[in-house]
N, C-alpha and C positions, 0 to 999 in steps of 0.2 A: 211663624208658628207660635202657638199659647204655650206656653212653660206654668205652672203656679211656683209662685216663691216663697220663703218663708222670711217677713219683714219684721223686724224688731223696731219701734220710732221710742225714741226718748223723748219723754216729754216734759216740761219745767211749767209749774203753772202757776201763778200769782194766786198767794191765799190770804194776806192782809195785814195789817201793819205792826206786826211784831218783830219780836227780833230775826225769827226766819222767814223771810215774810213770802218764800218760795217752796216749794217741793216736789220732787224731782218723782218720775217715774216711770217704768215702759210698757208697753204694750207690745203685744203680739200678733200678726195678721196671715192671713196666707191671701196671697194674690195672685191672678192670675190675670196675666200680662205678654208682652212678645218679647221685652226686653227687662231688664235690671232699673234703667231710668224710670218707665214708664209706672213697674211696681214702685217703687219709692214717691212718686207722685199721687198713687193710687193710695198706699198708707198713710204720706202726709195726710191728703184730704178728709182720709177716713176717722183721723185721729184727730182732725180737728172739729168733727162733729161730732165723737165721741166722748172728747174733753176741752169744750169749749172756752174756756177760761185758761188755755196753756196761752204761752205766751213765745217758746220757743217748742219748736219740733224737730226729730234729726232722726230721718230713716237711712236703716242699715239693709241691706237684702244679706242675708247669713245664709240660705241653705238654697238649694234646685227641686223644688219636692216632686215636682214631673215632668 
């Protein structure tokens, strides 16, 4: 059965050679999926065409939205 979730991914993304040469940020997604795994693979992906330049990705599933 399809559930939609509500996926938070943190995302860390190389921005150049200063002194912070990182910055961190999240996104938000709703996905809809059959399982928890399945969403959080569906938000990594999403988020890495979203913000191609991250370098780490780390999806949370937080909420059951139906």
């Amino acid at each position: 059965m399809v559930h939609t979730y509500e996926v938070f991914v943190d995302i860390r993304e190389f921005i150049g050679q200063s002194n912070n040469p990182y910055q961190s940020g999240t996104a938000r997604y709703e996905i809809d999926a059959e399982s928890t795994g399945q969403a959080d693979d569906i938000a990594c992906t999403q988020a890495r065409k979203d913000y191609p330049k991250g370098i780490e990705y780390d999806p949370r599933v937080t909420k059951l939205l139906k």
